[in-house]
Every structure is written in structure tokens, then in C-alpha cells.
C-alpha positions in Angstrom: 118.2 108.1 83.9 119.0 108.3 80.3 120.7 105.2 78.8 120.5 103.4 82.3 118.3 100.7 81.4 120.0 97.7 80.6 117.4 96.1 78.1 113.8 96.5 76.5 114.3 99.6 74.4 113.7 102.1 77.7 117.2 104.1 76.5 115.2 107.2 75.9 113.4 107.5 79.5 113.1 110.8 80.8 115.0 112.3 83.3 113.1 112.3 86.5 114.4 114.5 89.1 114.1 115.1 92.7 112.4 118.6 94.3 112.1 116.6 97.6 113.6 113.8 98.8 113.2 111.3 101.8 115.3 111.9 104.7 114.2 109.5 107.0 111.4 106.5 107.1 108.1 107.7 107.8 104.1 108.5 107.4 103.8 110.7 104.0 101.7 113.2 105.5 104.7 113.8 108.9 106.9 116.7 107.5 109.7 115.4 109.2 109.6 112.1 106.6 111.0 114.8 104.1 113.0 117.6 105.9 110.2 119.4 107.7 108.9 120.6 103.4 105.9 119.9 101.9 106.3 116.7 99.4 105.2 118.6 95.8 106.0 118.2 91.9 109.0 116.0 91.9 109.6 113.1 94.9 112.2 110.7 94.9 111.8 108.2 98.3 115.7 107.4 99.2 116.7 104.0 99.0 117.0 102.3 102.7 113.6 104.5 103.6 110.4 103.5 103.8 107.6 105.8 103.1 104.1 105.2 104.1 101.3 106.7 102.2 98.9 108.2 104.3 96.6 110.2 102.4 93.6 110.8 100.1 94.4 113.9 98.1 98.2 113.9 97.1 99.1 115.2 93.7 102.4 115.5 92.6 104.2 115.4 88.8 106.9 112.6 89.1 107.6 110.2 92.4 110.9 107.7 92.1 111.1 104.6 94.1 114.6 104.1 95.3 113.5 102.5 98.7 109.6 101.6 99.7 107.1 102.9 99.8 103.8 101.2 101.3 100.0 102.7 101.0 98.9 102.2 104.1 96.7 99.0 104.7 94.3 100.7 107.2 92.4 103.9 106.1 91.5 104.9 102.3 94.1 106.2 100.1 94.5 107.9 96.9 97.3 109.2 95.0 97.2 111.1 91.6 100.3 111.4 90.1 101.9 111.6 86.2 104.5 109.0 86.3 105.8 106.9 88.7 109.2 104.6 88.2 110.3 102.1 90.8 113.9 101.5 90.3 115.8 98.9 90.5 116.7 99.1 93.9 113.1 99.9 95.0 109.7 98.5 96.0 106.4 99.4 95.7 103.9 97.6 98.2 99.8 98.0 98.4 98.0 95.3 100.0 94.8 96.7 102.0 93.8 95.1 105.5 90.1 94.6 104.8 88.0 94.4 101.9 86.3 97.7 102.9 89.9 99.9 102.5 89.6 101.2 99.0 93.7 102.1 97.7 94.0 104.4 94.2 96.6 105.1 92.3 95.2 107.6 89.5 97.6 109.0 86.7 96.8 112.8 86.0 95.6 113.8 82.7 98.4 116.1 81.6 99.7 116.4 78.5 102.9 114.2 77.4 106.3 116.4 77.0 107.4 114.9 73.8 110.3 116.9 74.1 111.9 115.5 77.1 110.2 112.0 76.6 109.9 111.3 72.9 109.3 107.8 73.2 106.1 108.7 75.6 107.2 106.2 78.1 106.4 108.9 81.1 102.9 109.2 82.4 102.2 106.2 83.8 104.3 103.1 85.9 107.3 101.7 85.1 108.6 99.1 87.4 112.4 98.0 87.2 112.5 96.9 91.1 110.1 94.8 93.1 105.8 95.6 93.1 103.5 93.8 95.4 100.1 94.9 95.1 97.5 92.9 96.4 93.4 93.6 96.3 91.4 91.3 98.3 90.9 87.9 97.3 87.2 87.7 95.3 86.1 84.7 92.8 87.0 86.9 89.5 83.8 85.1 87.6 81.3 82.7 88.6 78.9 80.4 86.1 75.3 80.9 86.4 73.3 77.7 87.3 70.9 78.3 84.8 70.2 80.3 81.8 70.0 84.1 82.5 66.8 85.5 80.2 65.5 88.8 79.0 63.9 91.0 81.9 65.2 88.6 84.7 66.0 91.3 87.7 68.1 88.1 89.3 70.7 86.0 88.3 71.3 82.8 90.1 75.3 81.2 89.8 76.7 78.1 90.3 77.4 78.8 93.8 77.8 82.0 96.3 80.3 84.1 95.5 83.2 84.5 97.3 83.7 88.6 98.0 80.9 90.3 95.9 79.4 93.1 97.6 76.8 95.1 96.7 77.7 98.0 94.4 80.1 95.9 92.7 80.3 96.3 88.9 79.7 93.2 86.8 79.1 92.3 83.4 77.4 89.2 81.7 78.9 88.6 78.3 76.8 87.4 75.1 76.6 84.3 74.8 74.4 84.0 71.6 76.2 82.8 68.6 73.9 85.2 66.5 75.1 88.2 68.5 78.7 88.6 66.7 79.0 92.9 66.0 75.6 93.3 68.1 75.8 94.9 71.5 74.6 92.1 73.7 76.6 92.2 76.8 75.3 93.7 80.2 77.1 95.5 82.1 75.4 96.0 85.9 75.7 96.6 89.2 74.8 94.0 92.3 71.7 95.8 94.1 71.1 92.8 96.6 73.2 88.8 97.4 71.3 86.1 99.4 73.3 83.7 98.8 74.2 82.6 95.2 71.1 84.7 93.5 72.6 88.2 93.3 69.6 91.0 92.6 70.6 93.6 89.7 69.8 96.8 89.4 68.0 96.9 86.7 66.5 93.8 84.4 68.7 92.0 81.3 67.9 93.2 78.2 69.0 90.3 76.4 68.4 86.4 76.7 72.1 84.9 77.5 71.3 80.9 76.5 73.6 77.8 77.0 75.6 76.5 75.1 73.9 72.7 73.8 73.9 69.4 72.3 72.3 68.9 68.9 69.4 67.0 71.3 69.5 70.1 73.3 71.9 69.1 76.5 73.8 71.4 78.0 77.2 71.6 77.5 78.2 75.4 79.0 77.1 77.8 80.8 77.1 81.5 81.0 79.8 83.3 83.3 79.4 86.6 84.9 82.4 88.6 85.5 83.3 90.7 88.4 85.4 94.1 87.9 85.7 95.7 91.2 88.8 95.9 93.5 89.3 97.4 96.1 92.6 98.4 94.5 92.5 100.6 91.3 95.0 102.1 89.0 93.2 104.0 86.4 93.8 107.4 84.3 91.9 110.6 85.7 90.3 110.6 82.4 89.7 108.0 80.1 88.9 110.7 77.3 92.4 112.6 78.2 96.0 111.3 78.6 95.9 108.1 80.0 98.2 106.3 82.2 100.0 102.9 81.2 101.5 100.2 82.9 105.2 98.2 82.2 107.2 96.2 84.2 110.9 95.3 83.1 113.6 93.2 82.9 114.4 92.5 86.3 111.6 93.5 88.2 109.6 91.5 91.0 105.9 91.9 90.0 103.0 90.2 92.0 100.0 91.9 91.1 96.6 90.2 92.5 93.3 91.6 92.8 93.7 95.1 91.5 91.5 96.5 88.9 92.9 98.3 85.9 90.4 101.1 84.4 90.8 103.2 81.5 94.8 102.4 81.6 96.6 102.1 77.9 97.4 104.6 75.3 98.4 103.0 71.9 95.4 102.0 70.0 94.3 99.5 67.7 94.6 102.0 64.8 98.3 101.5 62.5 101.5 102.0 64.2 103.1 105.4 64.6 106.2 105.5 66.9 108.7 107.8 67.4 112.2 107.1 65.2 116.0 108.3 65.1 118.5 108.8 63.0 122.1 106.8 63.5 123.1 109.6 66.2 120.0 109.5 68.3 118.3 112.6 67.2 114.5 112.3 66.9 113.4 112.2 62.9 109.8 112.0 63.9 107.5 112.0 67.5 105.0 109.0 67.1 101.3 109.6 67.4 100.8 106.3 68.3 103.3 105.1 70.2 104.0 101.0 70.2 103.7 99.0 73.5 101.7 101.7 76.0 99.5 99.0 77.3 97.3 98.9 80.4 99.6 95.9 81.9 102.2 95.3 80.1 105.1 92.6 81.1 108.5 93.6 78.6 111.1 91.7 78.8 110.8 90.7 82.3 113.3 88.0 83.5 112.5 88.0 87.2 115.0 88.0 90.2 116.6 84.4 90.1 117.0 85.0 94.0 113.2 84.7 94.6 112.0 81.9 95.6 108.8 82.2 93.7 108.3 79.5 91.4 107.2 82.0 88.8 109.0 85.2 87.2 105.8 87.0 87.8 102.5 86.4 89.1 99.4 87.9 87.4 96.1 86.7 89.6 92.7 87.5 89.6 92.9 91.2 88.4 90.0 93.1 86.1 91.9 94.7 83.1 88.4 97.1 82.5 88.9 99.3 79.2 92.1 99.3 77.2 92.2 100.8 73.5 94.7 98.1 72.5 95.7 95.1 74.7 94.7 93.8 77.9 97.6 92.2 79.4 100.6 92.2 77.0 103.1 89.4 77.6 106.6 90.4 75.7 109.5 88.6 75.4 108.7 87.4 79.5 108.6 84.0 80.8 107.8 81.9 83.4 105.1 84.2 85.0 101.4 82.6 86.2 98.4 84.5 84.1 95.6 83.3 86.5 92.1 83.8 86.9 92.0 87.7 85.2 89.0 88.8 83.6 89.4 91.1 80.5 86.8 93.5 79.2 86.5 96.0 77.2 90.2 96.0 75.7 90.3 96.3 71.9 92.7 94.5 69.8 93.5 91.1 72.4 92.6 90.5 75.8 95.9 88.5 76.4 98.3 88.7 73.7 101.9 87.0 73.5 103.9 89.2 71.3 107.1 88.1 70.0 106.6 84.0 69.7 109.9 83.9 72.2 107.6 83.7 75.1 108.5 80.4 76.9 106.8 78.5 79.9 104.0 81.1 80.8 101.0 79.2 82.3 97.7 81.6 80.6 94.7 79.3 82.5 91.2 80.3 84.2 91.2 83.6 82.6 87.4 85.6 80.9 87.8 87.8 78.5 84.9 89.5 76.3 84.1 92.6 74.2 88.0 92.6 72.3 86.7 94.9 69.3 89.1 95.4 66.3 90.5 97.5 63.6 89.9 96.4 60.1 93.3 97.9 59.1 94.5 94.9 57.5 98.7 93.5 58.7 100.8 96.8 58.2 104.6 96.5 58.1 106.4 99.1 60.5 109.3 99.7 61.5 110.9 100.1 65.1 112.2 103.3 66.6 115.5 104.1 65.6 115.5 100.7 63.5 115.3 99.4 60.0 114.3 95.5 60.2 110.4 96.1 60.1 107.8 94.3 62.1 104.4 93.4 61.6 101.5 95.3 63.2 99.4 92.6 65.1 96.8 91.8 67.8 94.5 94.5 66.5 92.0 92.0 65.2 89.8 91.7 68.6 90.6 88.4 69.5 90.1 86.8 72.7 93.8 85.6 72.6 96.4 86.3 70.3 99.4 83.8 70.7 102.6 84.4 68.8 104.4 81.7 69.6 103.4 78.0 71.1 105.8 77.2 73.8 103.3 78.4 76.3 100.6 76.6 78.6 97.4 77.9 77.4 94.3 75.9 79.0 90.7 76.3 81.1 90.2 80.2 79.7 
């Protein structure tokens, strides 16, 4: 696959090969899907096939999406696996029936082969053709009705929420304006819901007060964030080699209602990619490698045969844990950036990158915790290039905007 991306800087892509390819549509686990062999190591699906996923324990080094392939909507499924690329021609489909069928897509912590994938672009997803994942629908973040205080085992919202379970990870943000560098947010789980007073499971440690008037009216409220899905793409460990996320030029991408855990690898600390001389021979292997973000939208034009009014569609996901960047918007336009919540990501929660971004509609969006670097603005240059560019978006900001020719409004 060398050289056979046709923009955003993928030229240096490993080669992914095949060990076992589709013969036929089929269930994953039916032998007959793949020649009557075991599916191991490397797995290309043939385009004009559609595979079903069918299992909870498949683990496998390299899988390429040429034709479909669907997790099943019916039982649980979980597939650990280093990288995955849907190709142009391909399509990549989860969408579970019920709230209660839990889909995974886990990317094994194995160590990077610099050697055959210098620019680190392996171990994770990269999407060139069509992705349609789709968690249930759930209210992303609810306001409380009234002020959450110190030792309070309940928390009453605005109204009940729509898809909260029990055993569902939340997290109340700080809302003091004295609490700036003080570890005020609460992260819980929901032990008990009647209605819109959810019981946690254990008391705040922290008073979470309103924001008011000078005559002491309330102007705001408090929101709580939600972070399960019940689907999850997140790195086997956190502390290891972690998975990223990018989506390219062409590709179809409709992501709603899936949690992102533990997913990026570029930090917030300075810049360190890989570079080449004029012939394309590596001069150095980055240590930290630019642009390996947990959801990360490069250069994505869309398909201008889809009759989606948007070039992408980003809806009510949890981005839960990033060492730099939440969701990364670069050089993509067009696409909805809806009703996410953002935690835990260092650097930006949402960051527009290169100031060309035109016409993306950012709105209803929660994003706390963004910690920082204090680095300071580093000059770097590119791989392989000489023009440098500015290390940004390591501040921890909420939202870092490059450029203003986007509709930014209600986050």
C-alpha cells in the first residue's frame, strides 16, 4: 500500500498483507467464510464479501477492509487487533440491536515496527472507505436541577435521563471558579435511577455551586457527563502502546454513540516526528509522532455522492482519556461535531488545526479536565519537509480554534 494514498501525508503506510483472505460472505467464526482455515495474524475481507463478526475472543495482527465487514448486532462481541485499515473500497459497520449488546474493538498492546512503519501510522484505525458505527442513543450530559453539594450520595438533574443505566460511568466536572490546578471533578458510577435523581456510589467530595448573579440569581448550572457506550474502541492498555483513530480523505464516517478510552499516542510534550532526506530514506524515527490522536478527522472530503448533508457526522460519542487531543478536526469540512463529551484529553478537547477548516458546525458539546504542557510554542518541522510549523493545542484548552470560518455555539 505504499504511496497509494492520494493525500494527507499517509505515503509511508505499511504494507499490510494477507495470510487469509475471504472467499465467500459469511459468519467469522464458519470456516468455510475463509477456505475451510482458521482466520489468524494477517486478514484481508475481499471486496464484494461481507463478513460478520461473530465472536468474543478474536486476536489477530493486521485485518484490511476491502468489502464489509459487520459486528454482529445480536450477541456480545470483541475483537483485539493491531491495526485495522478500511480501504477505499470498503466498509466497516457496528450498530448493536439493544442497549444491552456490548461491541469492542480493542487495539493490542504490541510494540510499533518502526522499521516497516516509520511514520507509526499502524496500530490503530485508518479509514479510507465508508464507517458506520452506531452505540445506542443516550443524552450525552444532563444539567442538575439544583446545586450538587459535598457528601450528597444523590444527584438530582434537570430531567430523567434518556439511556443511563446503572453501572454507567459518569463524571461531574468542577464548577468552582477557585478550583483552577485543584482536583475537583468526580468521577462515579450510577448505583441506583428513579427517575431524574440518580443514587452514586459513593458521596461527592466536593461542593459543585452555580454559576450567579452579583444579587445571587442563577445563571448556570452544573452538568454531569455520561461516558459509557455500549460501543468501545480503546487500547488493551492505556500504560502500553495505544491505539489511535484517523479517517481520510474520502472516507464515509458516521460515528455516534461509541466511547473512545485510552485511544491517542502523541502527547502534549514537544513534537518529535519521524523525517527524510530528498530520496525518502528515514534521517530520524520520531518519539513523538504528530497527529496520533484518539479521533482524528485528516483531510476528509467526504463522498460527494452521499446524500448526507454533512461530510461527516460526529454525535454523541465520550472521547474518555487522550494524552493530546480529543477530537482533532484537520483540514475537513462540512462534518456535524454534536453533542460529544470530552474528558480527560490533555492539550484540547476539540481542536481545529490548520485555520482552513470551513463550515464545520462544533455545537452541544462538554468538555472538562484538558490539562497542558507548559512547553511554551516550539517551531518544528514536518516529516520529510523544511517549511516549519508551530507546535499548538498543548495548552489544555477547552477548544482550540485555528481558524474562524466555523459554526462554533451552545458547547
Amino acid at each position: 500500500l505504499d504511496g497509494g494514498f492520494p493525500h494527507g501525508g499517509l505515503n509511508h503506510f505499511p504494507a499490510l498483507g494477507c495470510n487469509v483472505s475471504s472467499v465467500q460472505s459469511g459468519p467469522w467464526s464458519n470456516l468455510a467464510t475463509w477456505g475451510d482455515v482458521t482466520p489468524t495474524r494477517a486478514i484481508c475481507i475481499t471486496e464484494g464479501h461481507t463478513v460478520t463478526y461473530d465472536a468474543i475472543d478474536g486476536v489477530i495482527d493486521s485485518l484490511v477492509v476491502n468489502g464489509t465487514l459487520t459486528f454482529s448486532p445480536i450477541i456480545n462481541t470483541s475483537l483485539k487487533v493491531t491495526t485495522l485499515l478500511v480501504d477505499e473500497p470498503g466498509s466497516f459497520n457496528i450498530e448493536p440491536a439493544t442497549d444491552t449488546v456490548l461491541s469492542e474493538l480493542v487495539f493490542r498492546d504490541v510494540p510499533i515496527n518502526t522499521v516497516t512503519d516509520p511514520d507509526q501510522l499502524g496500530n490503530g484505525l485508518i479509514v479510507l472507505g465508508r464507517i458506520n458505527i452506531h452505540g445506542t442513543f443516550k443524552d450525552t450530559f444532563v444539567k442538575v436541577a439544583t446545586e450538587p453539594h459535598v457528601n450528597d450520595s444523590t444527584i438530582t438533574l434537570d430531567y430523567s435521563p434518556n439511556g443511563w443505566r446503572v453501572g454507567d460511568r459518569i463524571v461531574l466536572p468542577s464548577s468552582d471558579g477557585s478550583s483552577a490546578g485543584k482536583n475537583w471533578w468526580e468521577e462515579r458510577t450510577i448505583a441506583a435511577i428513579n427517575n431524574n435523581v440518580i443514587t452514586i456510589n459513593s458521596p461527592l467530595s466536593f461542593n459543585h455551586p452555580a454559576g450567579r448573579e452579583m444579587d445571587g440569581d442563577i445563571v448556570f448550572l452544573p452538568h454531569v457527563m455520561n461516558l459509557t457506550r455500549n460501543v468501545v474502541l480503546k487500547s488493551e492498555n492505556p500504560n502500553g502502546v495505544r491505539g489511535h483513530t484517523m479517517y481520510v480523505y474520502r472516507a464515509v464516517v458516521d460515528i455516534e454513540y461509541v466511547t473512545f478510552k485510552d485511544l491517542g499516542r502523541t502527547t502534549v510534550q514537544v513534537l518529535d516526528s519521524t523525517t527524510y532526506d530528498s530520496n525518502g530514506v528515514v534521517t530520524h524515527i520520531g518519539t513523538n509522532q504528530i497527529g496520533r490522536y484518539a479521533l482524528h478527522m485528516h483531510h476528509v472530503y467526504g463522498d460527494p455522492g452521499a446524500p448526507n448533508p454533512y461530510q461527516y457526522q460526529l454525535v454523541g460519542n465520550a472521547i474518555d482519556g487522550s494524552p493530546k487531543i480529543g477530537i482533532a478536526i484537520h483540514d475537513s469540512h462540512y462534518g456535524l461535531i454534536d453533542h460529544n463529551v470530552v474528558y480527560a484529553a490533555k492539550g484540547a478537547g476539540i481542536f481545529t488545526e490548520d485555520a482552513s477548516e470551513t463550515g464545520n458546525i462544533i455545537q452541544y458539546n462538554l468538555v472538562a479536565r484538558s490539562d497542558g504542557s507548559t512547553q511554551g510554542t516550539v517551531s518544528r518541522k514536518p516529516p520529510g519537509g523544511t517549511v516549519p510549523f508551530i507546535d499548538i493545542a498543548h495548552e489544555g484548552a477547552g477548544y482550540w480554534l485555528r481558524g474562524n470560518n466555523n459554526y462554533v455555539r451552545d458547547n
